[in-house]
GUBARO-910406 format. One record per residue (C-alpha): residue number from 1; x, y, z. Coordinates in Angstrom, 2 decimals. Layout:
// residues N
> NUM,X,Y,Z $
...
// end
This chain:
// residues 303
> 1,169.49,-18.67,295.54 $
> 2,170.19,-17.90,291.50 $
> 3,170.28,-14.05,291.21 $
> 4,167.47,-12.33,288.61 $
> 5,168.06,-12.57,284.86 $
> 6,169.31,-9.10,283.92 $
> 7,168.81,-7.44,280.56 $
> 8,169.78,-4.42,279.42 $
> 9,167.35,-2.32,277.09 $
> 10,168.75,0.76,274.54 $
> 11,166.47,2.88,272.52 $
> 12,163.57,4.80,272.37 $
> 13,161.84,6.18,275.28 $
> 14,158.51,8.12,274.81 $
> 15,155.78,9.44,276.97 $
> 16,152.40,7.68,274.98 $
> 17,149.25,9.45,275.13 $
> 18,146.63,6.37,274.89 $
> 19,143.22,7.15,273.51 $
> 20,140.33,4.28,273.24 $
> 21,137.88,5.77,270.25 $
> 22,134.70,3.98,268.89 $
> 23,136.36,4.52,265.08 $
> 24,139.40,5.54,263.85 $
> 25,139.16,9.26,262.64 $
> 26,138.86,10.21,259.26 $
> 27,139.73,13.46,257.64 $
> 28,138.58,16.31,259.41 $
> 29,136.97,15.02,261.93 $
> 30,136.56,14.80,265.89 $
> 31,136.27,12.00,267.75 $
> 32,135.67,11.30,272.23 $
> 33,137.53,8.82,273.29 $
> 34,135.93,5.84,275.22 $
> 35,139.26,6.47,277.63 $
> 36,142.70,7.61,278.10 $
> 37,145.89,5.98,279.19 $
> 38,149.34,7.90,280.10 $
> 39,152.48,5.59,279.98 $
> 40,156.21,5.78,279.21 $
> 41,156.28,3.79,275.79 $
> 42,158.88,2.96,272.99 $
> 43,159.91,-0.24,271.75 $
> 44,163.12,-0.36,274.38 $
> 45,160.99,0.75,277.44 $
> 46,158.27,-1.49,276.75 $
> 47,160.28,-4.33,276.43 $
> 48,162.13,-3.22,279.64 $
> 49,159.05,-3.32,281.46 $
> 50,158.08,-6.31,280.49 $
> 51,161.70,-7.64,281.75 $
> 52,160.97,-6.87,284.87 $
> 53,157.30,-7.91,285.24 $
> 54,158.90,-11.87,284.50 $
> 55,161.16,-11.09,287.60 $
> 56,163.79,-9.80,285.66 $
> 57,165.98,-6.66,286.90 $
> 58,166.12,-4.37,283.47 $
> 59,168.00,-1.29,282.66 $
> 60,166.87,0.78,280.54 $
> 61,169.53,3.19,278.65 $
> 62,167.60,6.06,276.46 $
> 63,167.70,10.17,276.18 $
> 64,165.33,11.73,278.43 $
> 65,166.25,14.63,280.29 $
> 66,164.92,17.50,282.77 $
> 67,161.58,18.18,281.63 $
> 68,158.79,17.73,283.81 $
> 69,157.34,15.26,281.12 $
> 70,160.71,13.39,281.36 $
> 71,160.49,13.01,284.84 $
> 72,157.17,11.68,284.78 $
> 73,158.11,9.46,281.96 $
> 74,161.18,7.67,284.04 $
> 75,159.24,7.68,287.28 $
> 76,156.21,5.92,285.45 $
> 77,159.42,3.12,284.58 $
> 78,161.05,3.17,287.94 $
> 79,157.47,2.24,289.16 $
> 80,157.55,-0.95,286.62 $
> 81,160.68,-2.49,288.26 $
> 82,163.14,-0.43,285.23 $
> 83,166.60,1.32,286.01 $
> 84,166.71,4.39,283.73 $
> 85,170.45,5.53,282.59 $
> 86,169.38,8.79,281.16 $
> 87,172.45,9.64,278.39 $
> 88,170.81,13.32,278.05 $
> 89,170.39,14.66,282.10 $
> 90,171.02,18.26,280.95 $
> 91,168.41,18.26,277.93 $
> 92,165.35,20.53,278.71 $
> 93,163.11,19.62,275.71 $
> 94,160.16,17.91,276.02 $
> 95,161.18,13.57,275.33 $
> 96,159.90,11.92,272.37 $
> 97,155.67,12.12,272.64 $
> 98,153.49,9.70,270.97 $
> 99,149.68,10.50,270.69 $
> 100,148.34,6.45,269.87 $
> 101,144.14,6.17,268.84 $
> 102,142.79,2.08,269.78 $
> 103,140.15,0.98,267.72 $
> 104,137.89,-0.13,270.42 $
> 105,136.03,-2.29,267.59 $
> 106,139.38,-4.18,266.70 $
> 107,142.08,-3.17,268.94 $
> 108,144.40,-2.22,265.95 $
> 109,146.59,0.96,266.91 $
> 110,147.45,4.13,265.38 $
> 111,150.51,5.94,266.09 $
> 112,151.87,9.25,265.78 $
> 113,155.25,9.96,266.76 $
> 114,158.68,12.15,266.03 $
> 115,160.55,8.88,267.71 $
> 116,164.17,9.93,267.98 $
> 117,164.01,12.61,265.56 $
> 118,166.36,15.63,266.78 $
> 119,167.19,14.16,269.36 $
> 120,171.37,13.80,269.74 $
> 121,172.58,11.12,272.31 $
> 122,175.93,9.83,272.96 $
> 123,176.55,6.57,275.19 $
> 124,176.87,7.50,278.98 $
> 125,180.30,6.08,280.46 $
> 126,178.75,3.26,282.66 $
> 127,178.16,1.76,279.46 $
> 128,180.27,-0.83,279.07 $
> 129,179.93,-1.87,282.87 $
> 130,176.11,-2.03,282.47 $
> 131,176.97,-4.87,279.21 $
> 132,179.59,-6.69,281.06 $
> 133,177.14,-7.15,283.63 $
> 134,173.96,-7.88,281.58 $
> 135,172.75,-11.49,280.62 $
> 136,171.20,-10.35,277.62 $
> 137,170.91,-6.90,275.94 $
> 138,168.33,-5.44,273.41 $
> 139,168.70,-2.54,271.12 $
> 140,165.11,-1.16,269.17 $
> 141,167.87,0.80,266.97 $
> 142,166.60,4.57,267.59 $
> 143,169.58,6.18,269.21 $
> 144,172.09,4.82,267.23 $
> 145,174.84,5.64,268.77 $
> 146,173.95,3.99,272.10 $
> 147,173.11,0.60,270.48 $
> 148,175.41,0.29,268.58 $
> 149,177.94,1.13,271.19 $
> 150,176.16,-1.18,273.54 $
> 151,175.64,-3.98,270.92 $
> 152,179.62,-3.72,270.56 $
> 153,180.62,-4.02,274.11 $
> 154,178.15,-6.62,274.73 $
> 155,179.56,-8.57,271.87 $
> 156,182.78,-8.31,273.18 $
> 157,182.03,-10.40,276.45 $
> 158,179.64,-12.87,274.90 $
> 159,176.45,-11.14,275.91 $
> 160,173.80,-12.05,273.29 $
> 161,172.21,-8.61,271.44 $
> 162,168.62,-8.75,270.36 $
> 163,167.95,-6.36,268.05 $
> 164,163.96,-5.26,267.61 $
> 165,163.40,-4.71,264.05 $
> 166,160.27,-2.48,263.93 $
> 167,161.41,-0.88,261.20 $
> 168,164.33,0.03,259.45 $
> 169,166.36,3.35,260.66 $
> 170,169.77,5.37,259.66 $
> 171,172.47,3.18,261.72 $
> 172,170.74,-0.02,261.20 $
> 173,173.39,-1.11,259.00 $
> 174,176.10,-0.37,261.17 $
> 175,174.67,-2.34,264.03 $
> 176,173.90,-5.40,262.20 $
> 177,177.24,-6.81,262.73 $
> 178,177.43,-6.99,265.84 $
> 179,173.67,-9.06,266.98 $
> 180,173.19,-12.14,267.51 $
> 181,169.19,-12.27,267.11 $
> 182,167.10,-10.06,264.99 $
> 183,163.68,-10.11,265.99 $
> 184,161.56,-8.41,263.07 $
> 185,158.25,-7.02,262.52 $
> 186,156.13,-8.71,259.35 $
> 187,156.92,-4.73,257.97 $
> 188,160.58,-4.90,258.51 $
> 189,162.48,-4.88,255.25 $
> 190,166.33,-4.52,254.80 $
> 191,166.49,-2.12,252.02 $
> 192,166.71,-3.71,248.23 $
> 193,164.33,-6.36,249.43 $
> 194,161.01,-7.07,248.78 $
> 195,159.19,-9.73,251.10 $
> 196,159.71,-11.25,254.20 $
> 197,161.80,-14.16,252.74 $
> 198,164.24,-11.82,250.97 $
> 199,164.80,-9.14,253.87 $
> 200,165.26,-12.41,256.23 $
> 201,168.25,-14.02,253.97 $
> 202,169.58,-10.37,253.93 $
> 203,169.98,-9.89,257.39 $
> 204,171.70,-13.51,257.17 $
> 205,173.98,-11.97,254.46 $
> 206,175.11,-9.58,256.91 $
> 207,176.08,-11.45,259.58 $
> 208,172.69,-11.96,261.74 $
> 209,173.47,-15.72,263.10 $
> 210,169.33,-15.98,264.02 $
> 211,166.05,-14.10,262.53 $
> 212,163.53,-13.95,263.58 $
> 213,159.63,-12.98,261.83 $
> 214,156.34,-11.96,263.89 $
> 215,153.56,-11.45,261.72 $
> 216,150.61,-10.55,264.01 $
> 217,148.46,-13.83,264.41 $
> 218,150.02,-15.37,262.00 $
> 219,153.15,-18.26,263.05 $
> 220,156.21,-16.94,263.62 $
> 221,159.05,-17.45,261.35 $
> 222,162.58,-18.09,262.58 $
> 223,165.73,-18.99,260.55 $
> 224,169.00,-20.11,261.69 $
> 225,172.39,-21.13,260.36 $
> 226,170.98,-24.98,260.15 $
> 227,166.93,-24.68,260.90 $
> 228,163.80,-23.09,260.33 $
> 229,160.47,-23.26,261.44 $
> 230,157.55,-21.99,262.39 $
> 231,155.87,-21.17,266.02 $
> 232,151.93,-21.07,266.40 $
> 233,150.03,-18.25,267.77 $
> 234,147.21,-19.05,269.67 $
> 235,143.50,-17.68,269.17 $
> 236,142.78,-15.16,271.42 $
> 237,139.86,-11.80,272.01 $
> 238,141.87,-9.34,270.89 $
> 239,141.44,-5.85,272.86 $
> 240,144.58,-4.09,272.33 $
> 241,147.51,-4.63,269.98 $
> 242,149.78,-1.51,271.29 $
> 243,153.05,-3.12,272.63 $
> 244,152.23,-6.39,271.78 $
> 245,155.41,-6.86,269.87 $
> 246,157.22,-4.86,272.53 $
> 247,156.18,-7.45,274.90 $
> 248,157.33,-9.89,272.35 $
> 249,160.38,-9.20,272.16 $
> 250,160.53,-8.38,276.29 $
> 251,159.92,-12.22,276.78 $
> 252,162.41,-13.28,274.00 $
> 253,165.04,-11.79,275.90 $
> 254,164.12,-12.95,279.03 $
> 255,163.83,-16.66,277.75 $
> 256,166.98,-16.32,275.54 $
> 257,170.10,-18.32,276.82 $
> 258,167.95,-20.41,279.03 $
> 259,165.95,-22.42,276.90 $
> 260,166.38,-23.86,273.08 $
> 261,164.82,-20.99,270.44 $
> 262,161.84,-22.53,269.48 $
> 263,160.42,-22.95,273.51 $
> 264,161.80,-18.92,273.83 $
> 265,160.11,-18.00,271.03 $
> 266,156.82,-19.67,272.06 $
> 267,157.00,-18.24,275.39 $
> 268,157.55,-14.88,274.08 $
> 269,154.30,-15.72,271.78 $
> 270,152.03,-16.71,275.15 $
> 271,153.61,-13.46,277.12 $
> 272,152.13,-11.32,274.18 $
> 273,149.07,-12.75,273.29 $
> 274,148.14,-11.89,276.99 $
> 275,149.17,-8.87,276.31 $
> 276,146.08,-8.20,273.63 $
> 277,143.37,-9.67,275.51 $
> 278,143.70,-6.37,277.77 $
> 279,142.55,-2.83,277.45 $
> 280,145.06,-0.21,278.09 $
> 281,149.25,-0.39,278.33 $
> 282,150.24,-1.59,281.54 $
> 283,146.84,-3.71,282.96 $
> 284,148.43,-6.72,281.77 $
> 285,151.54,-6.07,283.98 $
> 286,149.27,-6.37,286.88 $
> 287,147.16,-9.63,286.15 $
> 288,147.64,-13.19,287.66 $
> 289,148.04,-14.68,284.12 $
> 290,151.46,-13.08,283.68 $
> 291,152.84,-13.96,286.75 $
> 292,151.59,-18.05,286.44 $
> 293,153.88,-17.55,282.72 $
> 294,157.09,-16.39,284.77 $
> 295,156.29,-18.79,287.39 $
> 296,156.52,-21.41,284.73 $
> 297,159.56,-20.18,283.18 $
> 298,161.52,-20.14,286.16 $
> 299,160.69,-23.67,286.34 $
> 300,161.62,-24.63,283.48 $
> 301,165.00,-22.59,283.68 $
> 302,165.81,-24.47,286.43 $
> 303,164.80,-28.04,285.34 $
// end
């Protein structure tokens, strides 16, 4: 019997406060929410999570701490099938918070959110263990000192690093170097660049063998040393948008290594447009749907 893919996840962990409102707010003004979801979040833990709901065994490797939100935070991920490495156990701040309003007329999200800010980690000493024994290994690039550090020791034993490019942050640069697959956001842009095309053939420039380009519901865009192309995204109700490129990128590395990078990309394209057809952060996690996709893909890993 094949053991479970493993991944191993660095970044951002936050504790997401999840409200459903009729409209967005405008300027001073209140607004009841429809409902309200509590859920560890962050591009890293989300991914994780969605790791592990495929069947994958994920470790997680963020800066939480003591604080009774903390705890709640990593038990919420422990729950999910995710191994937290904390690389803060002594802090006793409160962990990153994000306070996130869904347009229940759209689904489009809102976030709020310090991220990392202030918040000082330094990579634990298990490491480079936790990389050597990894299959693949994604950064989100908050913590930058753990992903990079991970990135390089993953690197070093042919683990391929995915790095999630929300957004550009401090430390980007330096970790550029050493990934294999950037997987950007339509907002992403490397800085002196202008459009998607230009921040794409920069993060070529510096070394990124493979980008690649989500842009919502439009195709994807992925560019390699000798290819391009583009992958469909299929028509779907959309309910919910938070996470969905989290779960994007989730799938990505699970299907990475084991399949060609046009079929990983378009399974990582069906695992989160599921993901939007549902209300709330983790319902998804629990629905038939998602375990018929990982059913297939173990298939086809093994045909």
């Amino acid at each position: 019997m094949s053991r479970s893919r493993r991944g191993l996840f660095v970044g951002l962990c936050a504790l997401d406060s999840v409200y459903r409102v009729p409209m967005a707010p405008t300027r001073n003004e209140k607004v009841v929410a429809t409902r309200h979801d509590l859920a560890a979040g962050g591009p890293a833990a989300n991914a994780a999570v969605t790791f592990a709901a495929l069947g994958g065994r994920g470790t997680l490797v963020t800066a939480l701490g003591r604080h009774p939100l903390a705890e709640w935070a990593r038990a919420e991920l422990e729950a999910r099938g995710v191994t937290v490495v904390d690389a803060t156990p002594a802090r006793r701040d409160p962990p990153a918070m994000s306070t996130v309003c869904v347009d229940d007329a759209t689904g489009e999200r809102t976030v709020v959110s310090l991220n990392a800010t202030g918040s000082e980690a330094s990579p634990p000493a298990q490491l480079s263990a936790l990389a050597a024994d990894a299959d693949v290994v994604l950064a989100d690039g908050h913590h930058a000192a753990l992903c990079r550090a991970a990135a390089i020791a993953s690197r070093g034993r042919g683990v391929p690093v995915v790095l999630d490019g929300g957004s550009w942050k401090p430390g980007t640069e330096d970790l550029l170097p050493h990934v294999d697959v950037a997987a950007c956001s339509a907002d992403f842009r490397m800085p002196g660049t202008a459009s998607i095309p230009e921040s794409a053939a920069a993060l070529r420039d510096h070394g990124v063998p493979t980008v690649v380009v989500t842009r919502g519901a439009e195709p994807v865009l992925w560019l390699t040393h000798d290819d391009a192309g583009e992958t469909a995204v299929p028509a779907v109700e959309v309910r919910d948008t938070l996470g969905a490129g989290d779960a994007f990128h989730g799938a990505l590395a699970w299907a990475l290594g084991s399949r060609a990078l046009p079929a990983a990309i378009a399974f990582a394209v069906r695992v989160a447009s599921l993901r939007v057809t549902f209300t709330g952060p983790r319902a998804w996690l629990d629905d038939a749907a998602l375990g018929r996709l990982a059913a297939e893909s173990s298939l086809a890993n093994r045909s």
